[in-house]
C-alpha angles and dihedrals in degrees: 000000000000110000094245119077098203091058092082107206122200111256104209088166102049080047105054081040091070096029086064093055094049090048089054089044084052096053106043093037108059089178080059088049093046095051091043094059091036089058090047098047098035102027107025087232140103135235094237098066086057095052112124086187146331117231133193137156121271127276136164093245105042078054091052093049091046086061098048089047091061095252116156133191119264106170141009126197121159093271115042139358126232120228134193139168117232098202101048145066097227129111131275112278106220125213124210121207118165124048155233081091120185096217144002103228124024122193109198112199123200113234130165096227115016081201092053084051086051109041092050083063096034094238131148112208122156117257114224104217142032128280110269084022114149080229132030128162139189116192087223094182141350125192138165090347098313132115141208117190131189119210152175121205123193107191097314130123098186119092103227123101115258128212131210125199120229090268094044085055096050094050089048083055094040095053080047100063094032084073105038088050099041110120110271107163103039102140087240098084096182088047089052084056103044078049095054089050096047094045094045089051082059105051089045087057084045101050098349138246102296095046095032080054098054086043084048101051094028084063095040077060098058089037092046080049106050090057089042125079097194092050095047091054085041107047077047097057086045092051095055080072099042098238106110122195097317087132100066112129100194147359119225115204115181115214133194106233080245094076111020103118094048088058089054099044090054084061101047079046080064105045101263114133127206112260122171124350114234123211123132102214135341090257095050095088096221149085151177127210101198124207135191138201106193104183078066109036089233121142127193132205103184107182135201138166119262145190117228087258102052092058094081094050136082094266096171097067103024116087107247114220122223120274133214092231134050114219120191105295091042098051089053089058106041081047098048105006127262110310087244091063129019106351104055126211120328096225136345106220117199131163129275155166087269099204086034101054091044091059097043104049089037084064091050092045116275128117126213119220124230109300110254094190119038105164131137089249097028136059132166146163143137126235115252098291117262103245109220129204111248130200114262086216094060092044094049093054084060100048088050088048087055095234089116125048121227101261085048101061092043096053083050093051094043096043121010119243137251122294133165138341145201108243119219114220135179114179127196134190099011092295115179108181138073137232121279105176102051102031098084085061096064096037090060087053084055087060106121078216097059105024 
């Protein structure tokens, strides 16, 4: 793996690692078959990119290919060890230590509500763990040795059931709420904000960080989806199968350079740390500062306008001062408010047959933009943008401030003007990072002046 933890590498051999666990789990689990071509045909999507982990028994050589894949060990107890690659987006390989063991190989799915998996197949199965819990678990299925397990994680990394006490599960619904009834769209913009810190410091004294970050991105989903056609399509052909949106890769939030820091801060607030800036040229007038909380498997590209200069600079924690002109991201949130308050995430990105999911949602409607990544290891497009309606109020002020020309505030006023997508990922060989020479491209297409 390269020394540098931001120059994400392809790992052909963590991933066929796992890939081999999962092939023997296919062919001796015909519930497991059955789920993974049900995902492909009804969803466009494939059952590895909703593995939580894979688990199997010890043995002298799987110890030795975890080692030559790059795996490393994230966490002992005396009956199992926890393994995760660093330099890869693929789920935790489990190792099992002790026996009796009820199975050889277990293949742990990510779902957002074990129940929801259940009810769509009309099974009863017990649920190890209680309602609002970090960790819950339901054997679904279990055949000639082999496992499938359905699962919910709420900002925990560790692979035993948890269990919350009433209060505990009150607090967990209350912190909830707290966050998807804060005030977004106050017309006080600096005072919204000062509101969202001060509510998310609450909920982390009420459940804390890890668990108050998975309630706060879980409700910028439904929030991001309500405002959003193709998600809405999408999250409901995933539902069919009870699974949710428990394969979704990043979350994209657009800031004004107003409040930036304060945007990053609120994430540091919930346990996310800084990981790679993101800017494609000094001339390109944007930039992305993106974060990552990994005991929730939760990413972040928080995006800002910025000049040449500031590109070499910290600008996530550096106030950054007003500027004469709006570039792209600018001109999105003085037209529908900063992604944190009224306006909502840009996109939700989650992770796809690419070609698959073109077709599919192009015969219910939706259209898909120009790729900007077409590598083997790495796809990626948005849908065809939602256009929102925006205040004339609000466009006329920037017309008067000269930050908008004439035949673009009419066409605003006429006809709306761009707001959020639904990206469309496929990731290969454990790749973890994200394109930096073709992006720009697209996010000028995203432009309300231009789309």
């Amino acid at each position: 793996m390269n020394q540098n933890p931001f120059q994400w590498q392809c790992q052909p051999e963590a991933e066929n690692l796992v890939l081999s666990i999962l092939n023997k789990a296919l062919v001796l689990n015909p519930f497991i078959q059955t789920l993974s071509a049900d995902l492909e045909k009804h969803t466009s999507t494939r059952l590895f990119d909703f593995l939580d982990h894979v688990a199997v028994t010890y043995s002298a050589e799987i110890e030795k290919e975890l080692e030559l894949a790059g795996y490393v060990l994230e966490h002992t107890t005396q009956n199992y060890r926890n393994f995760i690659h660093p330099g890869a987006k693929l789920p935790r390989i489990v190792i099992k230590d002790s026996d009796p063991l009820p199975a050889l190989i277990e293949i742990g799915v990510a779902v957002e509500s074990i129940a929801d998996f259940l009810n769509v197949r009309g099974l009863s199965c017990h649920i190890e763990g209680s309602s609002c819990s970090p960790y819950r678990r339901a054997i679904v299925s279990t055949e000639n040795d082999v496992s499938l397990l359905a699962l919910e994680r709420r900002g925990s990394c560790l692979m035993e059931p948890s269990f919350l006490d009433p209060i505990q599960q009150e607090q967990y619904r209350l912190a909830e709420e707290k966050w998807m009834t804060r005030p977004r769209a106050m017309q006080d913009e600096d005072e919204a904000m000062h509101q969202t810190l001060r509510i998310a410091q609450e909920i982390i004294e009420m459940v804390g960080e890890n668990t108050a970050a998975w309630i706060v991105l879980s409700v910028e989903r439904k929030y991001w989806q309500a405002r959003n056609m193709a998600g809405q399509l999408q999250k409901n052909r995933q539902d069919r199968l009870g699974m949710g949106w428990a394969n979704h890769d990043h979350h994209t939030f657009r800031s004004s350079r107003k409040r930036f820091s304060q945007l990053v801060r609120l994430f540091e607030m919930l346990g996310f740390h800084c990981r790679e800036r993101y800017y494609t040229g000094k001339e390109a007038g944007w930039g992305a500062q993106i974060m990552e909380n990994s005991h929730c498997n939760l990413v972040l590209f928080l995006d800002v306008d910025l000049t040449s200069e500031e590109v070499e600079i910290d600008f996530a924690h550096h106030p950054l001062p007003e500027i004469k002109t709006l570039g792209t991201i600018g001109l999105w949130t003085a037209l529908h408010g900063d992604s944190i308050l009224k306006a909502g995430m840009h996109h939700l990105e989650a992770q796809f047959l690419f070609e698959e999911l073109t077709t599919d949602l192009n015969h219910l409607g939706v259209g898909m933009m120009q790729p900007f990544s077409s590598f083997p290891f790495l796809k990626q497009a948005f849908t065809a943008g939602e256009i929102w309606h925006v205040d004339p109020k609000k466009i006329n002020r920037l017309y008067e401030k000269g930050l908008i020309t004439a035949e673009s505030r009419d066409k605003f006023i006429s006809y709306g003007a761009i707001g959020s997508h639904l990206e469309n990922l496929q990731r290969r060989e454990g790749y973890k990072g994200f394109n930096q020479k073709n992006v720009s491209v697209i996010i000028k297409k995203t432009d309300p002046r231009t789309s």
